[in-house]
C-alpha positions in Angstrom: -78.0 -92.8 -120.8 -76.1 -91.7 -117.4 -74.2 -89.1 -119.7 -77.3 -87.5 -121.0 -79.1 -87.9 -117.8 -76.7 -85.9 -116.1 -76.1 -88.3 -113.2 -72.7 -88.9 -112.8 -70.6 -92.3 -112.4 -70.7 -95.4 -114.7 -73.0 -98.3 -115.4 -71.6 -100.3 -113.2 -71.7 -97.5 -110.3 -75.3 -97.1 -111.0 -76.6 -100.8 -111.3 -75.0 -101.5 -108.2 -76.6 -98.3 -106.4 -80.0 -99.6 -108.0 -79.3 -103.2 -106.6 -78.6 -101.7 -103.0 -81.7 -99.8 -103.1 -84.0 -102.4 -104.8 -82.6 -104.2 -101.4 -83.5 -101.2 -98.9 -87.1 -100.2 -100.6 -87.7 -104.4 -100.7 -86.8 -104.5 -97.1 -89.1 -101.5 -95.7 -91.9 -102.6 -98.4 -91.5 -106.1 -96.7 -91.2 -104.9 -93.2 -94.5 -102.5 -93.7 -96.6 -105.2 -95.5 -96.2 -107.5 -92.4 -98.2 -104.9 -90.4 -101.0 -105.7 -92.7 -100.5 -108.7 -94.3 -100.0 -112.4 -93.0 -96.4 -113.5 -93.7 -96.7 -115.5 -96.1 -98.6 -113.2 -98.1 -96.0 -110.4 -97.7 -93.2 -113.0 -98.4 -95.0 -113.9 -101.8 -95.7 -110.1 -102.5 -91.6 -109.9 -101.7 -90.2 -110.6 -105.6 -93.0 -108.2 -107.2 -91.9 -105.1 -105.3 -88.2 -106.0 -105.7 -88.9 -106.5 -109.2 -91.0 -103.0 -109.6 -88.0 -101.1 -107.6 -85.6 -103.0 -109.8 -86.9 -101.7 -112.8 -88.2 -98.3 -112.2 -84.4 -97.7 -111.1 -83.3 -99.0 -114.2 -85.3 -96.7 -116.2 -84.8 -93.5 -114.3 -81.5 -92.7 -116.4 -83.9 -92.8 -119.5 -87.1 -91.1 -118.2 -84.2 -88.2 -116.8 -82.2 -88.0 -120.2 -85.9 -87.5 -122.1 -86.7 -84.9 -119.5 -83.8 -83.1 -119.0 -83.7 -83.1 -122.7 -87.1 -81.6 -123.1 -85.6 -79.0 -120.1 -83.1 -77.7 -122.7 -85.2 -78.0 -125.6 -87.5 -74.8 -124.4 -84.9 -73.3 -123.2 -82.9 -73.0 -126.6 -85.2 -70.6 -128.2 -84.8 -67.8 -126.3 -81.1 -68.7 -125.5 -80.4 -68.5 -129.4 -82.0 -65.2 -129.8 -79.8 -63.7 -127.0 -76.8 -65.4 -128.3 -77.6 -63.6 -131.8 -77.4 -60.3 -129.8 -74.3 -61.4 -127.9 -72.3 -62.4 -131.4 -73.4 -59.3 -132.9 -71.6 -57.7 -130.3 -68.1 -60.2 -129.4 -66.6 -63.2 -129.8 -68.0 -66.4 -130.2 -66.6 -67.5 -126.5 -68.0 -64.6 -125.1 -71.5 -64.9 -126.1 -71.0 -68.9 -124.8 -70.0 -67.5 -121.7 -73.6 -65.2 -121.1 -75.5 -68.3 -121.4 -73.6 -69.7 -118.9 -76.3 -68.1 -116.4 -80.1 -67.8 -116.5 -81.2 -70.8 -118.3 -81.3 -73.7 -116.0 -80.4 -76.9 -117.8 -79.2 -75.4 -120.4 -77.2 -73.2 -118.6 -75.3 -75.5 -117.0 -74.1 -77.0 -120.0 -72.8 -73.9 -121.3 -70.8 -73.8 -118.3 -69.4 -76.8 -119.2 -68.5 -75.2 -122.6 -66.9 -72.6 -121.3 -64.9 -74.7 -119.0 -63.6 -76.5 -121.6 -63.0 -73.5 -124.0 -60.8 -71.6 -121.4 -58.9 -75.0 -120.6 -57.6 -74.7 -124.3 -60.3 -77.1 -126.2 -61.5 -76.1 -129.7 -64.6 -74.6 -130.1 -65.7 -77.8 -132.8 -64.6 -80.3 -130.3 -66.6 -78.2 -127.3 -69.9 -77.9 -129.0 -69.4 -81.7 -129.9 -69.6 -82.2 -126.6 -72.1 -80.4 -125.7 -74.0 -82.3 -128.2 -72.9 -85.4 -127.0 -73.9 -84.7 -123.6 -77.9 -84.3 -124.7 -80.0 -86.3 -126.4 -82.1 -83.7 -128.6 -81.9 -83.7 -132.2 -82.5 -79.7 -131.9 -79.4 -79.5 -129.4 -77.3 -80.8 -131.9 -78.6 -78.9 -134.8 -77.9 -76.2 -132.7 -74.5 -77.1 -131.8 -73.5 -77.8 -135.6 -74.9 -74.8 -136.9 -73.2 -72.4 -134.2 -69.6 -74.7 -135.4 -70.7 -74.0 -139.2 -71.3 -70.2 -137.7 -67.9 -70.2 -136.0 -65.8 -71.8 -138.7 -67.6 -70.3 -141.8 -68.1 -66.3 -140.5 -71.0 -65.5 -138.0 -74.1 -65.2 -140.2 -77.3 -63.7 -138.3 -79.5 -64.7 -140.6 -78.9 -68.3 -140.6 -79.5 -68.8 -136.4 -82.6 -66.4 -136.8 -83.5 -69.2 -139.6 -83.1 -71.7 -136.8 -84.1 -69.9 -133.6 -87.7 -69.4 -135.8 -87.9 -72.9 -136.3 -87.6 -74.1 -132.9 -90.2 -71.5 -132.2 -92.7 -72.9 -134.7 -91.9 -76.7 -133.5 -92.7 -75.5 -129.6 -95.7 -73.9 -131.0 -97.1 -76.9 -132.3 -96.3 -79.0 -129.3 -98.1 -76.8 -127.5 -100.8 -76.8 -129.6 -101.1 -80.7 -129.4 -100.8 -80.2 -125.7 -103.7 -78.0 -125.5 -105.6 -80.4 -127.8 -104.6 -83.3 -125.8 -106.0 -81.2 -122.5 -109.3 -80.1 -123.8 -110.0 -84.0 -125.2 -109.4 -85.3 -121.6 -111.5 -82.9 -119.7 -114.3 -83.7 -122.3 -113.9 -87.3 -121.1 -113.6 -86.1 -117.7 -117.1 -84.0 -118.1 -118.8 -86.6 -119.9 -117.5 -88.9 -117.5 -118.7 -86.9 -114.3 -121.9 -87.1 -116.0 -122.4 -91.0 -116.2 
């Protein structure tokens, strides 16, 4: 999860970062509830905040990966279609270097391809990577079918195939969204009327 979530450092790095903080927030939480709070109460409210800081903390890496994931995710349509253009006119490396700018998240992975693909690494094992690195089922068709493109002859027609497809998908997410939106302000409006 730290992988995909972009943060950095290992498990053990991170639980102990968590631990440390679970101790500061419980501390200030403590220290602020005694303001307000008899002692005792604020010494029994002690174990449910460190418990609630323990575990949002824990979860962060998971809610980040899902997020950052989504991030990328809208971000690969349009990214495909330029990279379409950008093969059309050069190398494979080349048109991984333009989308090493311009598209956030995603963007910054790219960098990361490019990194490795001018420090000698195959362009299979860099787009594994880069796979590796995200947790999205698109990212990783993406990833295999720019490999299958690389290895097998740049074929337009094939990433036009795919960069429609990830348009129809975000078109129907956004049409759930909107349903999703309009059902909860009829609750709110029916609710406003009660």
């Amino acid at each position: 999860d730290l992988l995909q979530a972009n943060l950095g450092g290992g498990g053990k790095e991170f639980l102990s970062f968590a631990l440390v903080a679970t101790a500061f927030a419980s501390t200030a939480v403590f220290l602020s509830l005694l303001l307000f709070l008899p002692v005792s109460q604020a010494v029994f409210l002690l174990p449910l905040v460190a418990a609630i800081t323990l575990v949002a903390l824990i979860k962060y890496p998971a809610y980040r990966k899902r997020k950052r994931a989504e991030l990328i995710e809208q971000e690969l349509v349009i990214a495909l279609r330029v990279l379409m253009l950008e093969l059309k006119a050069g190398s494979f490396e080349k048109a991984v270097k333009s989308l090493a700018t311009g598209y956030g998240e995603l963007s910054k992975e790219f960098r990361k391809v490019a990194a490795s693909l001018s420090a000698g690494t195959g362009f299979r094992q860099a787009m594994s990577d880069f796979a590796e690195r995200i947790d999205s089922m698109t990212a990783k068709r993406v990833a295999a079918q720019l490999v299958f493109s690389y290895e097998q002859g740049f074929d337009a027609s094939a990433l036009r195939k795919l960069s429609d497809e990830l348009t129809s998908i975000q078109k129907t997410r956004s049409k759930e969204f909107n349903a999703r939106l309009a059902f909860l302000g009829l609750l709110f409006i029916s609710a406003s009327t009660i």
